[in-house]
C-alpha positions as CSV (number, residue, x, y, z in Angstrom):
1,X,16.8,157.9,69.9
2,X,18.3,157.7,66.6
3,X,21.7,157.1,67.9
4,X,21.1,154.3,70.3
5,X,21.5,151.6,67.5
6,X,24.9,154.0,65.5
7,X,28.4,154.4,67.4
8,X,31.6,155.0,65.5
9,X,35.3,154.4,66.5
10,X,39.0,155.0,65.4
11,X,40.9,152.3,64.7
12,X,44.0,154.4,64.2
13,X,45.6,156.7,61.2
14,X,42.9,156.7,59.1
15,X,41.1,153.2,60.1
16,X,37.4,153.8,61.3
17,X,35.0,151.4,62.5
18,X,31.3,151.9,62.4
19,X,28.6,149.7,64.1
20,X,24.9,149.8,63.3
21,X,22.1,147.7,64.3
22,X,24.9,145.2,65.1
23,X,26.6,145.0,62.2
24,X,30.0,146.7,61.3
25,X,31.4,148.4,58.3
26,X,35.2,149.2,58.4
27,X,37.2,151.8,56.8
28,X,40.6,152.0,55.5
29,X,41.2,149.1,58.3
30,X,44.8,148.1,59.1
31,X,47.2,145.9,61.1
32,X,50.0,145.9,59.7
33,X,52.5,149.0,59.9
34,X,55.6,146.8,58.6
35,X,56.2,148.7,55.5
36,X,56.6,152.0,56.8
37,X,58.0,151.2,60.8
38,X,60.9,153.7,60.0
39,X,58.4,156.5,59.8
40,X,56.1,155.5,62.7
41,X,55.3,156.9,66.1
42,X,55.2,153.2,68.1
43,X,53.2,155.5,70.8
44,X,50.2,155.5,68.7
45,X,47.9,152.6,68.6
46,X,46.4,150.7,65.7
47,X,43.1,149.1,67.7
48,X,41.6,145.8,65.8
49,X,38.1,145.0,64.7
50,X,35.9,144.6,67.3
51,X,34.6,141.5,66.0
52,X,37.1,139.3,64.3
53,X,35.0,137.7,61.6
54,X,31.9,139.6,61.8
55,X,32.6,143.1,59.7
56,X,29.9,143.2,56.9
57,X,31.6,144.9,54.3
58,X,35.1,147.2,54.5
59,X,35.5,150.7,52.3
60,X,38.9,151.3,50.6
61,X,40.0,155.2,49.9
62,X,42.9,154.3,47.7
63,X,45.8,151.1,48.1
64,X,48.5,152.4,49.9
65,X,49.3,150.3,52.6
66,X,49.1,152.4,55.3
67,X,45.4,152.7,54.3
68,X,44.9,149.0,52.7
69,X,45.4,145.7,54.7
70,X,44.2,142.3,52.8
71,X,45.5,140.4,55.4
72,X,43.7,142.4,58.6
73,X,40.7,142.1,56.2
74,X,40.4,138.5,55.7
75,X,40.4,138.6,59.5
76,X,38.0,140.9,60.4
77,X,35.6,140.2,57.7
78,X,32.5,137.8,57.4
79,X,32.9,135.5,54.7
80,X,32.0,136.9,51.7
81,X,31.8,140.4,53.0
82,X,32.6,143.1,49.8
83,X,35.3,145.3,50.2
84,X,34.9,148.4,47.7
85,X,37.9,150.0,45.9
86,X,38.9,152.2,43.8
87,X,40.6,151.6,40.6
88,X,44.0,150.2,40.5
89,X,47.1,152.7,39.5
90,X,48.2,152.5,35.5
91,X,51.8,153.2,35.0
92,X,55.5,152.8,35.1
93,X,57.4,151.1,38.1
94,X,57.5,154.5,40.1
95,X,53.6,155.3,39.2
96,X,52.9,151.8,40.7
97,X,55.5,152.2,43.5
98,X,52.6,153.1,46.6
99,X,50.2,150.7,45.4
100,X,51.9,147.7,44.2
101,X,51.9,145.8,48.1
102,X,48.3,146.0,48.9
103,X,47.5,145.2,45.1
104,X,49.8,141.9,45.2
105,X,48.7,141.2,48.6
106,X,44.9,141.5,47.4
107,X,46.0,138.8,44.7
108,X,47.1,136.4,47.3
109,X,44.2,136.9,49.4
110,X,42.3,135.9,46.8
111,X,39.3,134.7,48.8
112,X,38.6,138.7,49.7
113,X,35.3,139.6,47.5
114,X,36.8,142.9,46.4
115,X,34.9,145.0,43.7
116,X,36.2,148.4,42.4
117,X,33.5,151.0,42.5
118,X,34.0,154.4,40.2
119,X,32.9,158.0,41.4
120,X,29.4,158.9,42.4
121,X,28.5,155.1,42.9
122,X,26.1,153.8,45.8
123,X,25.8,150.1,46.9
124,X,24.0,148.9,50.2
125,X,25.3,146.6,52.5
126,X,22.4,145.6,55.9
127,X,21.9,148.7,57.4
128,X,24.5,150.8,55.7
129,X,23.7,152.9,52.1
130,X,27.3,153.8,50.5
131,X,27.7,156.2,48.3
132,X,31.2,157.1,46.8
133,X,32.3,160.8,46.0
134,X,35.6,162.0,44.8
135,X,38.9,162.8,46.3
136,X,42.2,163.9,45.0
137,X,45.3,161.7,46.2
138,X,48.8,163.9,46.9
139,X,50.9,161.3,45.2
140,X,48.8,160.7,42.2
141,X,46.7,157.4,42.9
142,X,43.4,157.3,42.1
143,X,41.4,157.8,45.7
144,X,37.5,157.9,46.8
145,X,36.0,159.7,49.8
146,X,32.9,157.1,51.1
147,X,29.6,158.8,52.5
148,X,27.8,156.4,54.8
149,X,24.0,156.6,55.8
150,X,23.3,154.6,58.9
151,X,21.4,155.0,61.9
152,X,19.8,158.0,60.6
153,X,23.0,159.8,60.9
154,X,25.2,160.9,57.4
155,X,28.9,159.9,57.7
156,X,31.5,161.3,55.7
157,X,35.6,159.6,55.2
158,X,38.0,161.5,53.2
159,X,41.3,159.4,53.8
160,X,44.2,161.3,53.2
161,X,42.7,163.6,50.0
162,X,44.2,166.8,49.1
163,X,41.9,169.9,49.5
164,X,40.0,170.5,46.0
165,X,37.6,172.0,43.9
166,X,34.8,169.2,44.1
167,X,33.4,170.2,48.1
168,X,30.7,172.0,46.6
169,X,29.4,169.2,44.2
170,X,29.3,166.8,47.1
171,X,27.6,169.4,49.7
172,X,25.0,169.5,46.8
173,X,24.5,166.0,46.6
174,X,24.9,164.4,49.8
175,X,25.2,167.3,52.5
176,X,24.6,168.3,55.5
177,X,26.1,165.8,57.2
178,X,26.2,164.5,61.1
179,X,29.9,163.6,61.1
180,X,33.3,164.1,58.8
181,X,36.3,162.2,58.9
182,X,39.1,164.5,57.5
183,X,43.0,164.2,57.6
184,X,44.9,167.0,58.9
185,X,48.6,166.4,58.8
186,X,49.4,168.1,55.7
187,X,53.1,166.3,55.5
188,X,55.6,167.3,52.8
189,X,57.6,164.1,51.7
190,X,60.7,163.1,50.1
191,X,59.9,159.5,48.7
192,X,62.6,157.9,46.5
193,X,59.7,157.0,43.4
194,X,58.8,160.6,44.1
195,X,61.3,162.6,42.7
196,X,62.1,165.5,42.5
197,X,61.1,166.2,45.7
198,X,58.5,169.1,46.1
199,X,57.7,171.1,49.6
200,X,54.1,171.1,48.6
201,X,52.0,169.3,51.2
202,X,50.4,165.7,50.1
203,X,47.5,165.8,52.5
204,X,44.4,168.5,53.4
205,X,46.1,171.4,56.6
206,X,44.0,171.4,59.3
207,X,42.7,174.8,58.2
208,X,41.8,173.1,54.5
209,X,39.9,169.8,56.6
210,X,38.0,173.0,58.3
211,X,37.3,174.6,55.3
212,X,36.2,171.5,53.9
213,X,34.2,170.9,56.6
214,X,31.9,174.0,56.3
215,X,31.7,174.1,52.5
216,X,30.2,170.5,53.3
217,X,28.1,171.5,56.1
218,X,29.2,169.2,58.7
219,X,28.1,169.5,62.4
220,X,30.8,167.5,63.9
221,X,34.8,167.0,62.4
222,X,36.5,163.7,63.7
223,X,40.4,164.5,62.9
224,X,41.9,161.7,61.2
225,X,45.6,160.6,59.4
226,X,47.9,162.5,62.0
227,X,50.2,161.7,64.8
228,X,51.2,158.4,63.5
229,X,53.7,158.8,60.9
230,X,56.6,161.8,61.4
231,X,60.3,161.1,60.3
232,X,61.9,164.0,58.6
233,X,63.1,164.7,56.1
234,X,61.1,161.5,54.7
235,X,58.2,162.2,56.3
236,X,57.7,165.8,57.8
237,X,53.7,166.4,59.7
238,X,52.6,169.8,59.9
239,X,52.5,170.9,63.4
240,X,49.8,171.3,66.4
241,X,47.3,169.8,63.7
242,X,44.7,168.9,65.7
243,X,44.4,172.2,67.8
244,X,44.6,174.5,64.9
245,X,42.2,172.5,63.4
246,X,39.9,173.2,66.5
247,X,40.6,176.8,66.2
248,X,39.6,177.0,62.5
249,X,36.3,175.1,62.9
250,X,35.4,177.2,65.8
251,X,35.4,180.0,63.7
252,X,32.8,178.3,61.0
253,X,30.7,177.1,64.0
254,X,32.0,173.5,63.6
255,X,32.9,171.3,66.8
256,X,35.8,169.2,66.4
257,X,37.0,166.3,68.5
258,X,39.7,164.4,68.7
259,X,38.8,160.9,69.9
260,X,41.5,158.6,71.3
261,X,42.3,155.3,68.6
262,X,39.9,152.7,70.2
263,X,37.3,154.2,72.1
264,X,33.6,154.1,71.1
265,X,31.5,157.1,70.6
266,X,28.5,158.6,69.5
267,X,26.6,162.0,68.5
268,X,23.8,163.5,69.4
């Protein structure tokens, strides 16, 4: 069966792990919630690599730090292993302000084999073709969605992007696919670099991520980037995101499921 040697787990927020013919690909992988603790629900978990040491290569969808860890990396990686990025943030102070942790932090773990990768790009890594496709980041940082081909099953990650006008473009180019990763807590935020303050929503609604999910023809949605984070008026999640986003993809004829942080699945 062509999912005996594929299985796929949350690692928490927006971390995924993926493990194919032994080997393991990591996405948006992180251990440390130190920078934003004031915003975080300490009930939800942040599992760790499987296999400290072992990960083949790790994908980055942008450098915040709740989505880029150099230090969890340079544990759970192989040596050597690539981790692919996408381009650093140009700017003043405040454009910088979200990235400037992970990017220092990259510079100290200097031993990390990063290499940023542009839109559209493909690299292959063992058992797993990656292809890159574009996202749109709420706060202005330049982001990536990854598509992953493994195991004859198509994987799609979409970190925390907005919902935009590009859905079609990748649908055409890389769709259907066997499984999407999409965030769904929509939260309206009132950062200090951000200013003024807006009520517009930085992240994809769950009835956007279902959307998404159809334009892209996807069989199965794994809900992603919700349930961690919720400290108002910082902070503000939408609410019941996960079961409205099982009631909009039961309308396009898309099952959803929410799998707990840690535990192993697979799809038929």
């Amino acid at each position: 069966m062509k999912n005996s040697l594929l299985r796929m787990r949350r690692l928490g927020w927006a971390g995924v792990e993926i493990e194919c013919e032994g080997e393991l690909l990591l996405i948006d992988y992180i251990q440390d919630t130190s920078l934003y603790q004031p915003l975080e629900n300490p009930d939800e978990p942040f599992p760790s690599s499987s296999r400290p040491g072992c990960a083949s290569v790790a994908l980055l969808t942008h450098l915040h730090a709740d989505h880029a860890d150099p230090a969890a990396l340079m544990i759970a990686l192989r040596k050597g292993a690539p981790v692919y990025r996408p381009e650093p943030t140009t700017g003043t102070a405040a454009d910088l302000a979200l990235t400037s942790y992970a990017e220092k932090r990259f510079i100290e773990y200097s031993a990390i084999a990063t290499e940023i990768i542009g839109e559209w790009e493909e690299r292959s890594v063992g058992p797993f073709r990656i292809f890159t496709a574009p996202a749109m980041d709420g706060f202005g940082d330049p982001q990536l969605s990854w598509i992953i081909e493994c195991g004859g099953q198509r994987i799609f990650h979409a970190g925390d992007t907005m919902f935009h006008g590009l859905w079609w473009r990748i649908a055409h180019k890389f769709g259907p696919f066997d499984i999407a990763f999409l965030p769904i807590n929509a939260p309206v935020v009132d950062f200090p670099p951000l200013q003024p303050a807006t009520k517009m929503e930085a992240v994809m609604n769950p009835e956007e991520a279902a959307t998404a999910a159809h334009i892209l023809q996807v069989r199965m949605v794994v809900p992603i980037h919700y349930g961690s984070l919720h400290k108002p008026p910082a902070y503000i999640e939408t609410p019941d995101a996960v079961k409205r986003l099982g009631e909009q993809a039961s309308i396009f004829g898309v099952q959803s499921i929410a799998y707990p942080a840690g535990e192993w699945f697979t799809i038929n």
